[in-house]
C-alpha positions in Angstrom: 57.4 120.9 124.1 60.1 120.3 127.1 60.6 121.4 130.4 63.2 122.3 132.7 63.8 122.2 136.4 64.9 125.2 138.2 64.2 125.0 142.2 64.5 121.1 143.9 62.9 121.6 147.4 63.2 117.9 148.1 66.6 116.4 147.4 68.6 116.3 150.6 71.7 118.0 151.0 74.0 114.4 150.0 71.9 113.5 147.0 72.3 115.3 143.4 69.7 118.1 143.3 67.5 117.9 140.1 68.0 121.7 138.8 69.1 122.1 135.6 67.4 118.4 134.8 65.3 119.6 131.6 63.5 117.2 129.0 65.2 115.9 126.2 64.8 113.9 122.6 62.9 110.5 123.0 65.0 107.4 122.6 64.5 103.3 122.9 60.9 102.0 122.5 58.9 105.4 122.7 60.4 106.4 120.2 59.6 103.6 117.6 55.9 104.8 117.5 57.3 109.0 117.4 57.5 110.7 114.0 61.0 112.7 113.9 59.3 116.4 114.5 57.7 114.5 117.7 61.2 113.1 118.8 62.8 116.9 118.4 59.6 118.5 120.1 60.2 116.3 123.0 63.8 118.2 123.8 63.2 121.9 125.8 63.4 124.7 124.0 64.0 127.6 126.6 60.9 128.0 127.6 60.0 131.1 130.4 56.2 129.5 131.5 56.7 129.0 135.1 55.1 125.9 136.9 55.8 123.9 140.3 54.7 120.5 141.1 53.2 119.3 144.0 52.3 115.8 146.2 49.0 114.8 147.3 49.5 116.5 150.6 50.0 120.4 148.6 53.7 119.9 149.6 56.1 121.5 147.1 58.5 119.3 145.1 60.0 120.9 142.1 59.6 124.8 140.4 60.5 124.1 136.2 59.8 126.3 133.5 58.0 124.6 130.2 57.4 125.9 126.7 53.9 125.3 126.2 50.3 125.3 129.0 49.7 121.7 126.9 51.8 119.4 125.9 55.3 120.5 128.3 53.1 121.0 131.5 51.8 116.8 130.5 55.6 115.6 129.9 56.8 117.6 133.1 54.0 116.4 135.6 54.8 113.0 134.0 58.5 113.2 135.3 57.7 114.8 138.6 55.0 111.4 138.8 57.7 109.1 138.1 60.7 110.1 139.6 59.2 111.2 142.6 55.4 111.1 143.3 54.1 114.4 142.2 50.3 114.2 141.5 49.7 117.7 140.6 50.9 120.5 138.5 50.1 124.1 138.7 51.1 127.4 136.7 52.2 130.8 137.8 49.1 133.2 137.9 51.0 136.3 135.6 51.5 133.5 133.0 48.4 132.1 132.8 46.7 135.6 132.6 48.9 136.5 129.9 48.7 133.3 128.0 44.8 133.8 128.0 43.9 137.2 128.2 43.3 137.3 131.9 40.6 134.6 131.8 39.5 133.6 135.0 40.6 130.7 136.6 38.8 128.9 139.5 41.2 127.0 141.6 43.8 130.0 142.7 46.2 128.7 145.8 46.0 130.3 149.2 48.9 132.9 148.0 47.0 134.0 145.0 50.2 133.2 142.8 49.4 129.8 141.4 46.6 128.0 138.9 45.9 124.1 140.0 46.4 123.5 136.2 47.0 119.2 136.4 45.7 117.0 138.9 
């Protein structure tokens, strides 16, 4: 499970962009309580799921990619939370009907390209 950013649509043109940021192995307290496949599943793993994340207002922050719809999508909105006030996650439309057999999904965005997968 990991996650990397690849688009930063909110960093201004004098501060360090946050592309290429991507998740890495647990250290200090967390990992105390993490067995060590837990600590190495924490670290991205090329993973081609695409997801964005998003403010309150809808407003774009970050496009990543993640290795898994679960666990990666949890630890990236997580980030995007912390570091800078994301409250909602969603994935690309062609993934999510290929990672579940076209199953329909209620909340589509106004483009028709995105799932509101995490709010």
């Amino acid at each position: 499970m990991g996650f990397r950013v690849t688009r930063d649509y909110v960093s201004e043109k004098n501060e360090k962009s946050q592309v290429g940021n991507e998740s890495v192995r647990q250290k200090g307290f967390n990992a105390m309580f993490m067995t060590e496949e837990e600590l190495e599943q924490s670290a991205y793993h090329g993973g081609k799921i695409k997801v964005r994340l998003k403010d309150d207002d809808g407003s774009v922050y970050y496009h990543g990619v993640v290795d898994d719809i679960d666990d990666s999508c949890e630890l990236f909105l997580n980030w995007g939370e912390g570091f800078a006030g994301c409250t909602s996650l969603d994935l690309y439309k062609a993934d999510w009907d290929r990672l579940t057999n076209n199953r329909e999904h209620p909340y589509l965005s106004k483009d028709g390209k995105w799932y509101n997968y995490i709010s």
